[in-house]
C-alpha positions in Angstrom: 256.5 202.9 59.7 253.0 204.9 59.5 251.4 206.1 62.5 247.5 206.9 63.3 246.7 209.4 65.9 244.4 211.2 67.6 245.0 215.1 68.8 242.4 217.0 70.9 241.8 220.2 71.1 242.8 221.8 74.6 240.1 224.5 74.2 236.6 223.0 72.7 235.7 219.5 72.3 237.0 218.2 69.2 239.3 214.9 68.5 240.8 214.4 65.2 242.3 211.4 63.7 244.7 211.2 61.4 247.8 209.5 59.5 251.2 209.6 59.1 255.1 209.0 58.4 256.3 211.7 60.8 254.1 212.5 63.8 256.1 215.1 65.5 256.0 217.3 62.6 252.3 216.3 61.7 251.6 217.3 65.1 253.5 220.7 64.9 251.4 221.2 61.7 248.2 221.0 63.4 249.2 223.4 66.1 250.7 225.8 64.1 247.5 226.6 61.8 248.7 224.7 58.8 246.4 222.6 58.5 242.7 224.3 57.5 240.3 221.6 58.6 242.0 221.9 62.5 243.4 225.4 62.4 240.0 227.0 64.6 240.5 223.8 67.3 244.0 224.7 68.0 245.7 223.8 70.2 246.2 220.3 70.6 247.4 217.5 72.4 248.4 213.8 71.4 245.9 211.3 73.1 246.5 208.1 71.1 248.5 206.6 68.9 249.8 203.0 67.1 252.4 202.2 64.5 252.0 200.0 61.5 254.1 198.6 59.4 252.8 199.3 55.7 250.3 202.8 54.9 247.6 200.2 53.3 247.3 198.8 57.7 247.2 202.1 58.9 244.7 203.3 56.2 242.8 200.7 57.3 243.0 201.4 61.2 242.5 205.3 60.7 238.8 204.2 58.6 237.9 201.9 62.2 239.0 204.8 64.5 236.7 207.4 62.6 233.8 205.3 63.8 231.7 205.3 66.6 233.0 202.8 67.6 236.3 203.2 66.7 236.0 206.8 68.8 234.8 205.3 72.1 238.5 203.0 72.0 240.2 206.3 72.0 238.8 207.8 74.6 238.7 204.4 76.6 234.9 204.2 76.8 
């Protein structure tokens, strides 16, 4: 199973989406400065999330989510 998800940064405004096989240690990555492209947003918090079967669906769900409107879905706009 893959997984797409969006974190949020408790402290400025700043969603990032992303993909995955393991989520909770994804997630753990984020907030722990691992990751440089999130490390100055930390910390976060899981806001949204949806499994696929294959990477190729979720790959292709993650592209639709980094949208506009793809964005506004997340937040519920």
């Amino acid at each position: 199973m893959f997984t797409v998800y969006a974190i949020s940064s408790t402290q400025r405004k700043y969603i990032y989406v992303g993909l995955t096989s393991e989520l909770s240690a994804r997630i753990n990555r984020h907030n722990s400065g691992y990751e440089r492209t999130t490390r100055p947003y930390r910390p976060f918090e899981l806001i949204f999330m949806k499994e696929f079967p294959t990477r190729a669906e979720a790959r292709e769900f993650e592209k639709y989510l980094k949208t506009t409107r793809g964005k506004r879905e997340i937040l519920g706009l």
